[in-house]
C-alpha positions as CSV (number, residue, x, y, z in Angstrom):
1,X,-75.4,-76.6,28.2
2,X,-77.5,-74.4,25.9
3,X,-74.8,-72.8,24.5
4,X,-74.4,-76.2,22.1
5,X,-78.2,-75.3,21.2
6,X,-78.0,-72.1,20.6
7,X,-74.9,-72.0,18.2
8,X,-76.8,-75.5,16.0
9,X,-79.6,-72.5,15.7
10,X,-76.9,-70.0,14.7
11,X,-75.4,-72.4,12.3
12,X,-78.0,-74.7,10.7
13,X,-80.9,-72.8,8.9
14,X,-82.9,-76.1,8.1
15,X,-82.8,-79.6,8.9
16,X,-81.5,-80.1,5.5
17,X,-79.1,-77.2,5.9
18,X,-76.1,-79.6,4.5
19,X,-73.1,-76.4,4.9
20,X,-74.9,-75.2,8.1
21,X,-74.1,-79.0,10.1
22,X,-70.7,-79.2,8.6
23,X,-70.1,-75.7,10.2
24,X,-71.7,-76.9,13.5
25,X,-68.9,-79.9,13.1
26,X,-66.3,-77.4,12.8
27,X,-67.5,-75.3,15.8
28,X,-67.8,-78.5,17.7
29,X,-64.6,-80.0,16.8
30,X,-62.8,-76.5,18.0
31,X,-65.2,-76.3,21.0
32,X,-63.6,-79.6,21.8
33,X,-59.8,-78.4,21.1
34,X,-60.4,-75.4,23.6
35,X,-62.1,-77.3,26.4
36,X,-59.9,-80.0,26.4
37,X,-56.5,-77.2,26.3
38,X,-58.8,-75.9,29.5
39,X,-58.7,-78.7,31.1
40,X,-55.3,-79.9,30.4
41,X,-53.9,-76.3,31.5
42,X,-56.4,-76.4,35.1
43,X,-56.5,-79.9,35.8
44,X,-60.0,-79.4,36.0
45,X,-63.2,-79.9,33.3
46,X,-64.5,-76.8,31.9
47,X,-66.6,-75.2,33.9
48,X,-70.3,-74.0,32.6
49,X,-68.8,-70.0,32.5
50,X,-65.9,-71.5,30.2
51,X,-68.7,-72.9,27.6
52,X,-70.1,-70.1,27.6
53,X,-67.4,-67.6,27.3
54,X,-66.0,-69.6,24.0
55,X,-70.1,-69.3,23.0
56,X,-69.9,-65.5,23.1
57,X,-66.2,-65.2,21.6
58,X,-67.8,-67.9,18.5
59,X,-71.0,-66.5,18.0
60,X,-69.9,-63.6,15.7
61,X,-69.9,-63.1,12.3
62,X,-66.5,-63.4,11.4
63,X,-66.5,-67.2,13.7
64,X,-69.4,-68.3,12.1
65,X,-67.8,-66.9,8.8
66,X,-64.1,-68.8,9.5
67,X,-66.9,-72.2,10.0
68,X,-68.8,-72.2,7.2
69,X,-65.5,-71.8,5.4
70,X,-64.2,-75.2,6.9
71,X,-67.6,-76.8,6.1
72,X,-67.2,-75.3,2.1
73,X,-63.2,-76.9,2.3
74,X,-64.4,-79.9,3.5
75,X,-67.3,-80.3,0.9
76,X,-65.0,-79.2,-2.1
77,X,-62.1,-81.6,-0.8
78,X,-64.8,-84.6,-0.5
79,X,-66.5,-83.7,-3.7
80,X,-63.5,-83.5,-5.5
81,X,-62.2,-86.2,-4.0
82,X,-65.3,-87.9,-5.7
83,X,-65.3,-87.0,-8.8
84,X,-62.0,-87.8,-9.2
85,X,-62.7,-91.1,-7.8
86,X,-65.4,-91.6,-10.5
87,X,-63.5,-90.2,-13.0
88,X,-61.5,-93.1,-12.9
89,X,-64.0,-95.6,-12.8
90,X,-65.8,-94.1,-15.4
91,X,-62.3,-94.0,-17.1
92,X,-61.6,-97.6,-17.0
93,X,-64.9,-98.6,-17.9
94,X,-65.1,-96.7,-20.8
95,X,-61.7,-98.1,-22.0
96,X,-62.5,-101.6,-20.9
97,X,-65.9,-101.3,-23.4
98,X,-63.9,-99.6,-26.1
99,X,-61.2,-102.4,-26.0
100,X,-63.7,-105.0,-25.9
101,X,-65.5,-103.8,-28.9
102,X,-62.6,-102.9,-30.7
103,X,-61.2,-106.7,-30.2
104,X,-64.8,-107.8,-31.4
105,X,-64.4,-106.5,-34.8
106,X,-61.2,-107.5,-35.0
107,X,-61.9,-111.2,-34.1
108,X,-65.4,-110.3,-36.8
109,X,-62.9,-109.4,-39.7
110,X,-60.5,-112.3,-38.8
111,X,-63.5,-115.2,-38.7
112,X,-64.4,-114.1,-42.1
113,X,-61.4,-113.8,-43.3
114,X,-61.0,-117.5,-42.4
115,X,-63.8,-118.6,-44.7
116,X,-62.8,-119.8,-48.0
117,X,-64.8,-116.9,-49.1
118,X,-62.5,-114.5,-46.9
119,X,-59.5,-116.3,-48.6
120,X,-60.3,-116.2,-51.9
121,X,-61.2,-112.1,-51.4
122,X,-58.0,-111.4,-50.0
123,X,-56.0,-113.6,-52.8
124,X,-58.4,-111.2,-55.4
125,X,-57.5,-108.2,-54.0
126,X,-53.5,-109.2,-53.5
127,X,-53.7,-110.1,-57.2
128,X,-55.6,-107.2,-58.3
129,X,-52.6,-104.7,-56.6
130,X,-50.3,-106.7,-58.1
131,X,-51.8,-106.4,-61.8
132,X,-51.9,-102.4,-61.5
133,X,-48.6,-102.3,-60.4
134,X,-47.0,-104.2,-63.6
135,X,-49.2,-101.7,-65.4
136,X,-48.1,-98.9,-63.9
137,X,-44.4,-100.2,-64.5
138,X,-45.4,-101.0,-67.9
139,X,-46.8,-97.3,-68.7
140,X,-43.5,-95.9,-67.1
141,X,-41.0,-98.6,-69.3
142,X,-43.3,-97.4,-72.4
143,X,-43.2,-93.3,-71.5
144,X,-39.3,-93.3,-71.3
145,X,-38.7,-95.4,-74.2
146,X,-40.8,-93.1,-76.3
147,X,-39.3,-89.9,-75.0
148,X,-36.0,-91.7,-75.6
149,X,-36.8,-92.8,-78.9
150,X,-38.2,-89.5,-80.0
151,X,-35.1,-86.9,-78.5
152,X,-32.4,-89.7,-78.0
153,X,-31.5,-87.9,-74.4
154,X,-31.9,-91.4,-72.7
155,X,-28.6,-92.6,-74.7
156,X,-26.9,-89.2,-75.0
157,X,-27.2,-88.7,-71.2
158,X,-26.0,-92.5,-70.0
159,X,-22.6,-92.1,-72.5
160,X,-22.0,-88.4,-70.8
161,X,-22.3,-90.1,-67.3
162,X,-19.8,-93.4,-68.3
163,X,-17.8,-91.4,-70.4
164,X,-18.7,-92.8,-73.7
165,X,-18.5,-90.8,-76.7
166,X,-21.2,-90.1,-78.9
167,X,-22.7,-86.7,-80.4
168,X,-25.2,-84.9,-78.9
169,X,-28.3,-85.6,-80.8
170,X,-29.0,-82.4,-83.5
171,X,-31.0,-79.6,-81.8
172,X,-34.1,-78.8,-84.3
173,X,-32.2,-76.2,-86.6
174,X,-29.8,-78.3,-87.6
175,X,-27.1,-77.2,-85.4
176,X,-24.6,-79.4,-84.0
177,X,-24.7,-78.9,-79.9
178,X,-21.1,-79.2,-78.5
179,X,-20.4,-82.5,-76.2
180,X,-19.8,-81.7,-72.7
181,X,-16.1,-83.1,-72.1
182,X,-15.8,-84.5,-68.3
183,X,-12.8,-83.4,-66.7
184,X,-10.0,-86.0,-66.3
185,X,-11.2,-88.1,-69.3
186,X,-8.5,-87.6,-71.5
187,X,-10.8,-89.7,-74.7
188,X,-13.1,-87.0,-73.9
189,X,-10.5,-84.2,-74.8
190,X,-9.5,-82.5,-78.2
């Protein structure tokens, strides 16, 4: 059967001629379709004429062409099978090293925290937000009283809201500011 020879020499440039053997597979593995059709259709094995009849109808460009085309699918669908396949792997080690480290430090911060050094930072700290806060509270109380104290809105504002009546405080020339009167309060109305 030199026709088998001959198309390995067609197809394979090299021994290391990776695409060239997968293309030989694929000429072999429809070699194998047609002969067995042959024989299933005569009843009889292919005869030496029939190998080398489907030789002659292979051997052309666009055959060879349609092989090495199977052999390039079937690389791509193995290598990307792969790489997915490592993608993975590489996937879930990567996330099993960052959740490892990441629970490392967190078990790191929590033994020193558990040190009577760890407590007594954490009780300075809670303490020391605590102290700015009353300040802060403090500087607020302090900035409305002395706005209050200095325009008497504060007062004037809280009796037009309940109803209350008072004058408005004097504007700066002197002038008497009329009170708002809120509709439905009949104390309110002149």
């Amino acid at each position: 059967m030199p026709a088998r020879e001959s198309m390995y020499r067609v197809l394979v440039e090299d021994p290391d001629d990776v695409l060239g053997a997968l293309a030989y597979t694929a000429y072999k593995r429809h070699q194998d379709e047609v002969m067995t059709k042959i024989e299933h259709d005569t009843g009889q094995p292919p005869t030496q004429a029939d190998y080398e009849s489907f030789f002659k109808m292979t051997s052309t460009p666009a055959s060879t062409d349609m092989y090495f085309q199977r052999a390039e699918a079937l690389i791509n669908a193995f290598l990307t099978e792969t790489l997915e396949q490592r993608a993975v792997e590489l996937e879930s080690q990567f996330a099993a090293t960052a959740t490892a480290e990441t629970l490392k430090a967190i078990r790191a911060k929590q033994d020193e925290k558990r040190t009577w050094r760890g407590w007594v930072a954490d009780s300075l700290g809670n303490l020391a937000v605590n102290f700015v806060t009353i300040l802060l509270i403090a500087g607020v109380v302090a900035g409305v009283s002395a706005i209050d104290s200095a325009t008497g809105l504060w007062k004037y504002n809280v009796d037009a809201l309940f109803g209350t009546e008072h004058a408005a405080p004097a504007p700066p020339s002197g002038r008497q500011v009329p009170v708002p009167v809120a509709p439905g309060n009949p104390a309110r109305q002149q």
